[in-house]
N, C-alpha and C positions, 0 to 999 in steps of 0.2 A: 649542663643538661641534666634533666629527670634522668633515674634510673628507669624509667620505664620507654622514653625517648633515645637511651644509651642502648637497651635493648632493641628497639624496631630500627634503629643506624647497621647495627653488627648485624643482625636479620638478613636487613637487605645487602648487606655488602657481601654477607656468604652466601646470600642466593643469584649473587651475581653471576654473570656466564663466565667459564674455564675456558675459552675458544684462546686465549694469551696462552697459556698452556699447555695447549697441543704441541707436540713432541719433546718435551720436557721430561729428562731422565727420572726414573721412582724406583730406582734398583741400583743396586753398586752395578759396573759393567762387570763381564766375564773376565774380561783381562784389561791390564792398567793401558789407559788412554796414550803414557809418552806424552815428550813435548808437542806432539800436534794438538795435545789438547791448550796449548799457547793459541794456535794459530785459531779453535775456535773462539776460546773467551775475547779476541781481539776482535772475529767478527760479527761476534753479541755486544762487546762493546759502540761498536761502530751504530748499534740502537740507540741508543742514548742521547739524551737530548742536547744540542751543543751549549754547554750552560758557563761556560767561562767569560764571566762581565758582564750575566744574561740576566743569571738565578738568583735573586734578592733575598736574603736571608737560606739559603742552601747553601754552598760552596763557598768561603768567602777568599778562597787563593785562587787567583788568575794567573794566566800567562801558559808559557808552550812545558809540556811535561819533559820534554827533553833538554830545556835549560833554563840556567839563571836559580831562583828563591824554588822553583818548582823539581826542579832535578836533583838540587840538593837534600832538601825532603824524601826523596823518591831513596837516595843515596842511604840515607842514614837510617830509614826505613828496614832497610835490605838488609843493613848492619846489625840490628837488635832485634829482629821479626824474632827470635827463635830463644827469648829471655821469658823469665817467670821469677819475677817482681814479690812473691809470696816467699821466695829464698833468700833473704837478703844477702847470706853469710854467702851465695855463689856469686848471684849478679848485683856485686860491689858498687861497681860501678852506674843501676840505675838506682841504687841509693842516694849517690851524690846527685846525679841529674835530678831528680827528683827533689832534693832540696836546694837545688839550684833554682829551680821553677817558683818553685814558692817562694823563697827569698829574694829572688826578684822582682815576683808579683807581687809581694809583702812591700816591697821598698817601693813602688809606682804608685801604693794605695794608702800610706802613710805610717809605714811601721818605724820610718825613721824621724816621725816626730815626735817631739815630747807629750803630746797629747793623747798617743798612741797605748802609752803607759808601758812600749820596749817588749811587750811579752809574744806578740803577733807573731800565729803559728799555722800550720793549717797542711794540708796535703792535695795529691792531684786525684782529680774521678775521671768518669770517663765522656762527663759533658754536663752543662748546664742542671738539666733533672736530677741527677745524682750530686750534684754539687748544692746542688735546693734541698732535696730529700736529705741530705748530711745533716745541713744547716738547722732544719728543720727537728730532726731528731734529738740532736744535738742538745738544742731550747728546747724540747719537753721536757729531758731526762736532767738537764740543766736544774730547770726549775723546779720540779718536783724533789732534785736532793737540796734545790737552796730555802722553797716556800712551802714544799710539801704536795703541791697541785697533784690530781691525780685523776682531775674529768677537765684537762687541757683546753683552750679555747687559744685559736692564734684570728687575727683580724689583718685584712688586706684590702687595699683599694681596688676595684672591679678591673685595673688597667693592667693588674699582676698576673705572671705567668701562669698559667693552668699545671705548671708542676707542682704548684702548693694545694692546689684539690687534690693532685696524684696523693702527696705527702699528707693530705688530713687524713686522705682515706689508710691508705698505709699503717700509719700511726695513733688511727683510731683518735683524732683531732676534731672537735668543732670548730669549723671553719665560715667566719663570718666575711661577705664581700657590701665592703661599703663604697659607693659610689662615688666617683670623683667630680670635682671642683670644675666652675664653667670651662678654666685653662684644661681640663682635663688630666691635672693632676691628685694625688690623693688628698683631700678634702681631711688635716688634720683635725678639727672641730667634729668633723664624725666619727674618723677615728677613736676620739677620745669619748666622746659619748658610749661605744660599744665594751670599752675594757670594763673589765670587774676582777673579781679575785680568783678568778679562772684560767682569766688573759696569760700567757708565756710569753706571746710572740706577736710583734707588728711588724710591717715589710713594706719597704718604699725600693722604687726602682729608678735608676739613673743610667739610660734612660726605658721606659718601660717600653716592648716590643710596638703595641698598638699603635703609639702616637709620635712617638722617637722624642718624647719631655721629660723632663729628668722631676722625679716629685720634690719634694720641700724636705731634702734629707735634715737638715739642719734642724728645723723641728720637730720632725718625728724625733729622732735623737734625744733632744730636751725633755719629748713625752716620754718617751720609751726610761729614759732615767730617773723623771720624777717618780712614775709608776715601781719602778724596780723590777723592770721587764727587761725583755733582749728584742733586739730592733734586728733584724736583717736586712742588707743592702744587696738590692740584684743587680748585679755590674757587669752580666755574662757578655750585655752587648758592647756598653759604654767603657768597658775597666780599661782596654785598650786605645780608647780614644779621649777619654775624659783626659789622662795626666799630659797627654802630649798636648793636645786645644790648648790648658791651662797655660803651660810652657808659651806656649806662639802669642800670647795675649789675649784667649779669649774672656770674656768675664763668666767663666764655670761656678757655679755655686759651690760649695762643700759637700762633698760626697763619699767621704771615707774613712779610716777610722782615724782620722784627726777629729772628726765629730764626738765629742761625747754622747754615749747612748748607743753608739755601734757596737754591736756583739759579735755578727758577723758577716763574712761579706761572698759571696759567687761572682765567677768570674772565666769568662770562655778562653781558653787562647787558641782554641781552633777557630773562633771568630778573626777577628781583627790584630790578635797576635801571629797570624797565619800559619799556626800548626797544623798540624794534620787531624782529619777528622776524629775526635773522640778523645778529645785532652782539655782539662777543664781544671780548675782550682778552687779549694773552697776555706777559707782564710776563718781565724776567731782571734776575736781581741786578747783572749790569755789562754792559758792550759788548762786553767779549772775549767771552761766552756769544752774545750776539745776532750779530754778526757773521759768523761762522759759518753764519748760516743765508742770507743774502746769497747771490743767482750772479747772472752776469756773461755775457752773451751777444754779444761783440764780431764774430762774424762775420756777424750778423743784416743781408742788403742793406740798411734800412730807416735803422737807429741802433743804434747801442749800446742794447743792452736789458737790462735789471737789473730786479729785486724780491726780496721775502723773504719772499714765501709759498706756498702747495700751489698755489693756485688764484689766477688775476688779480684784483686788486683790484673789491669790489661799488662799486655808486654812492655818491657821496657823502651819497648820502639818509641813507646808516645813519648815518653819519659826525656829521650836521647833528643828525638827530633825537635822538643819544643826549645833544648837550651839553643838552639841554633837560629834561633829566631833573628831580625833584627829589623825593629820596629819603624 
């Protein structure tokens, strides 16, 4: 949408009525609530819409919170709620979880082929958008150390997540949306039409939200390499289903960085890996890609402060609860 249509949306949404509102706390209370304040978030919860098996792309773990794949979650949850992921040297232990997740996810998406080129690296965010916005970062600051670019241009097919408009806008990106193919996939031919010596970054999705079609990874790939550009694959929906379908026989195209041309790759495990909300993976073909995304904060009074993402790292709970998964 226009910025001037993004404006009259948020307008009318804050001139909306507050009547949901009415009796809603706007003060710390006088004195602390105690466990009865359990009993009321249970019957604010009891609001809520019954969305288990219901809510298509919201919740994707089902079944009773008191057993089975859901209680286990809830379990491990409760175990690491109270960790901070920014200390490594304390919480050891969501070090390892943590490269547990990705090395997993690295191995389902071909870090163990020879094609892969063995270097496939990457860490966890806290969902999709942040796992795009990574990626995204990533490939500007990528290629302006490899080509010099410095007025960025990245190209997507119209079927692409609206997190990469978040990310153009962000990272001060020209962001071109080229229209997809009768199949409704991204129309590589226009793709290719749009690159110039601006272009950093093209992005196909397997499969993309709108349509549930997986684009022509295979070719983009071949573009994105003849160009000497970086291709991104969004997999936040498919990563968990693409490698199992392929296993059972279906006939899946090429979708990961067994493709030459992948740079890098998103990937949800609160999706279809059935983690808990707000854990997500975001993969690159070697370390010169990721490194890049790295800054350095040496005149912080405190310490030297460093990380490699939008936002400070969540607790280790996501970290703990995703190695428990079992797909």
């Amino acid at each position: 949408m226009g910025g001037s249509l993004n404006l009259q949306v948020v307008d009318k949404l804050q001139s909306a009525s507050n009547s949901k509102r009415d009796g809603w706390r706007t003060e710390l209370p006088r004195a602390g609530l105690g466990v009865e304040v359990l009993e009321e978030m249970e019957d604010e919860k009891q609001k809520d819409v019954v969305w288990q098996g219901k809510c298509s792309g919201t919740v994707y773990i089902g079944g009773s919170e008191s057993e089975g794949h859901f209680s286990l979650i809830n379990k491990a949850c409760s175990m690491f709620a109270h960790t901070n992921p920014l200390h490594l040297d304390v919480f050891q232990s969501v070090v390892r979880f943590e490269m547990e997740v990705v090395a997993m996810t690295a191995a389902l998406l071909g870090s163990k082929e020879k094609a892969s080129g063995g270097e496939i690296c990457g860490n966890m965010t806290s969902g999709g958008t942040e796992s795009i916005l990574l990626a995204v970062k990533s490939s500007r600051d990528y290629m302006k150390a490899k080509k010099g670019i410095t007025r960025p241009e990245m190209i997507i097919p119209e079927s692409a997540h609206s997190a990469y408009d978040k990310a153009a806008q962000y990272f001060n990106i020209k962001l071109w949306r080229v229209p997809v193919n009768k199949e409704f996939q991204a129309d590589v031919k226009a793709i290719k039409r749009c690159i110039n010596k601006k272009t950093i970054l093209i992005v196909g999705s397997a499969p993309g939200f709108p349509h549930g079609i997986i684009d022509p990874i295979e070719e983009l790939g071949e573009l994105a390499f003849s160009f000497g550009i970086c291709f991104h694959v969004d997999l936040c929906l498919g990563g968990f289903v693409l490698p199992f379908a392929r296993k059972l026989g279906y006939p899946i195209p090429p979708f990961d960085f067994s493709v030459e041309g992948v740079t890098s790759i998103s990937v949800d495990v609160h999706k279809y890996g059935l983690a808990p909300k707000g854990t997500s993976v975001v993969l690159y073909r070697n370390h010169e890609i990721r490194k890049v995304i790295y800054w350095f904060f040496s005149t912080f009074q405190e310490a030297l402060f460093h990380d490699l993402k939008c936002a400070q790292r969540g607790g280790g709970v996501f970290f703990y609860t995703t190695t428990q998964q079992r797909p």
